[in-house]
N, C-alpha and C positions, 0 to 999 in steps of 0.2 A: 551333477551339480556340485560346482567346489563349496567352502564352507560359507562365502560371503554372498553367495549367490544364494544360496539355503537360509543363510539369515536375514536376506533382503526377502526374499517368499513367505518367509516368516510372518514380518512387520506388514506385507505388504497383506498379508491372510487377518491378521491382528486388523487391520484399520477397516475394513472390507466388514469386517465382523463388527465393530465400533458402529459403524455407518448403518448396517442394520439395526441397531440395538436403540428402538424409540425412547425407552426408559432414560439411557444415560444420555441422550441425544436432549431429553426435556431436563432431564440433571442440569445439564452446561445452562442451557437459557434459562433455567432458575438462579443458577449461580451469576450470572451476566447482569440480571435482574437486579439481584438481591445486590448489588455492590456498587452498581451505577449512581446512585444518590452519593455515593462516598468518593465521587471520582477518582477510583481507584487506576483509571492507567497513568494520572497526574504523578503516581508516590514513585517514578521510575529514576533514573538518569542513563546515561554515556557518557562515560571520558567526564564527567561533572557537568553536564548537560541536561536538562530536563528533556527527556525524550518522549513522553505524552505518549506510550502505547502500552499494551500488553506484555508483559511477558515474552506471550508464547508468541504472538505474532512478529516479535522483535525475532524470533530463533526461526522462524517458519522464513523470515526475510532472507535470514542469513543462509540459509540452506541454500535458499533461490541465487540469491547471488553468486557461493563458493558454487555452485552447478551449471550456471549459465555465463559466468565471468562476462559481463557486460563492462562496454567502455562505455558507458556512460547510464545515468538514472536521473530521471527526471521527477520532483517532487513538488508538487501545488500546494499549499498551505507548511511551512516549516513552523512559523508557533514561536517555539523556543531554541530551536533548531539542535537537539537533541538528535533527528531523527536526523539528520541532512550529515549531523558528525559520524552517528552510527554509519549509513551508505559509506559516509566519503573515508572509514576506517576499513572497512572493508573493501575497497578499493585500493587502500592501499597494504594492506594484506595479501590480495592477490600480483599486486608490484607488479601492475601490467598498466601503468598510469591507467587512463582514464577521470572523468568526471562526475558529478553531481550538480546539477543544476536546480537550483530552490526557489520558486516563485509563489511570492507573497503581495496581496495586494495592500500588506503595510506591517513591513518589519521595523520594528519599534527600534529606537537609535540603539537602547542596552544589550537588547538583543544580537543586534548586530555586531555590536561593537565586541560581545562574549564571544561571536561564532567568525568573527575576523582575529580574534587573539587565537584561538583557538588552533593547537599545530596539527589539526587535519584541514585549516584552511585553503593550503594550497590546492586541496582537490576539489574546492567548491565554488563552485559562482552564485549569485546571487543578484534575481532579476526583482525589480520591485514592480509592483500592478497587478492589473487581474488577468489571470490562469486564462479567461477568456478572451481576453485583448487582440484582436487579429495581431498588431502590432509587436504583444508579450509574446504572443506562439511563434512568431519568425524569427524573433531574439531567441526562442530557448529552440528553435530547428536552426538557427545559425550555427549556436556553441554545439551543437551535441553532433551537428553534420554527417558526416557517414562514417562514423568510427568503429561500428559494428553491432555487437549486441546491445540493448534498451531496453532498460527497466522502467514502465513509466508506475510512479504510484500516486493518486489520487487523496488530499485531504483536506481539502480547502473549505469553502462554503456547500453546507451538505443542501442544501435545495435540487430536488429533482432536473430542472429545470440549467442548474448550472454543472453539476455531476454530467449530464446530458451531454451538454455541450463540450465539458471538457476532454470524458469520451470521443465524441466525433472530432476536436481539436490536435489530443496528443496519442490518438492509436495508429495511426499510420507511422509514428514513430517504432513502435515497437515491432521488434523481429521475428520471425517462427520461430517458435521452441522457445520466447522469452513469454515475461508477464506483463499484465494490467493489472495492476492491484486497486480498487477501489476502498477503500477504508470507510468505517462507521454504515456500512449498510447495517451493523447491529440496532441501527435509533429505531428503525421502523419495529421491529419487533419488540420493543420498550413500549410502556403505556405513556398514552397520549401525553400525561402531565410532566414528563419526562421530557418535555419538547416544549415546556411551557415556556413564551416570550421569545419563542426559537424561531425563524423562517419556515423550517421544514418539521416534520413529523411523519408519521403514519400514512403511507398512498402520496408524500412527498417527502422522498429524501433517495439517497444512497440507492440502495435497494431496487428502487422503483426505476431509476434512471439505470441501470444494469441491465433492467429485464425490458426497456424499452430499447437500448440499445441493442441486445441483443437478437433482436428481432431485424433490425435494418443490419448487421455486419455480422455476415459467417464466418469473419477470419479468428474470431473468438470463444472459447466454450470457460467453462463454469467449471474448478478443477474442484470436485466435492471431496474429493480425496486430502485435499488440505484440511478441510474445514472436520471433518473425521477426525483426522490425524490430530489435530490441535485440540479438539470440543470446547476452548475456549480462546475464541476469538471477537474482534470489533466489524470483521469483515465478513462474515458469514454467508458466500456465494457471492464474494466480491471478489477470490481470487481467479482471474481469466488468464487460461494460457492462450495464446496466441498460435495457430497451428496453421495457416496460412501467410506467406510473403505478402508483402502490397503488393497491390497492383498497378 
């Protein structure tokens, strides 16, 4: 075993070890907890971008991407579109073109207008309507076509119900060996009040729609080894790798 092969057994002995350890495992979701009222992924940016995530889960992204070099990443809710610049920077990082494709079922004019000024604009498209739209899913299966590796990541409307569907909408997109990211399955595990005036909650959100899904599509598993790795994430058994072709 040469040395980088010794220090990947290492990390990989280190997370394995995290992932049994219940103590620091309720650590993270106390801290998750304890910060949520402060909308803490809000205090972020990219490139001068409000990017509305974590941290760690921004670095856990980026990992996925420089490892699977996708042409292409599909993103349902951009927001501020922070997140949509981060992909489409990393894209071109790897200088193997590709795209980013960002659908929103209402990206506000400033918004837009930030992430069209914006000089990682050329790698992004930008679909307006809902993630669910039979009509939005053959716009974002047109642009992304057969370019090869796909990234789809989920963050739009957390409702059981729409997560679901977006699931069964944009996973045939994605490649073996690529990901499904579902993002905010953290809410369910937050108290209820946490979700007050919200669609979804607790037995509906994120979460719930993963482990429904799951059940109807074997081309997906649950990679716990992220969620180890990171102990502080918004996605917690939201990241699926993809370990089967379509069929």
């Amino acid at each position: 075993m040469n040395d980088t092969e010794s220090f990947q057994a290492e990390n990989a002995g280190d997370i394995a070890a995290m992932k049994g350890d219940p103590d620091l495992m309720a650590m993270s979701r106390m801290w998750a907890r304890a910060v949520a009222p402060y909308r803490y992924p809000y205090h972020f940016r990219w490139m001068g971008q409000p990017i509305i995530q974590v941290p760690q889960d921004i670095l856990a992204m980026q990992e996925l991407i420089w490892q699977i070099r996708p042409r292409a990443i599909v993103e349902t809710g951009i927001a501020r579109g922070g997140s949509a610049i981060f992909y489409a920077s990393m894209l071109a990082l790897l200088g193997e073109g590709g795209i980013v494709v960002g659908v929103d079922v209402d990206i506000r004019a400033h918004n837009r207008a930030a992430i069209e000024a914006h000089p990682m604009s050329k790698h992004i498209r930008l679909i307006e309507g809902s993630s669910v739209d039979p009509d939005i899913v053959d716009q974002v299966r047109t642009v992304v076509g057969d370019q090869g590796p796909v990234i789809v990541a989920l963050d739009s409307n957390h409702t059981k119900e729409h997560v679901l569907a977006e699931l069964r909408a944009y996973s045939g997109l994605v490649t073996k060996g690529s990901y499904l990211v579902v993002f905010d399955t953290l809410l369910e595990d937050l108290p209820s009040e946490m979700s007050a005036g919200r669609p979804w909650g607790p037995g509906n959100g994120p979460k719930s729609a993963v482990k429904s899904f799951l059940e109807e599509n074997d081309r997906f598993v649950i990679d716990d080894d992220i969620d180890a790795k990171l102990l502080i994430t918004v996605a917690p058994r939201g990241w699926l790798r993809c370990v089967k072709d379509p069929s």
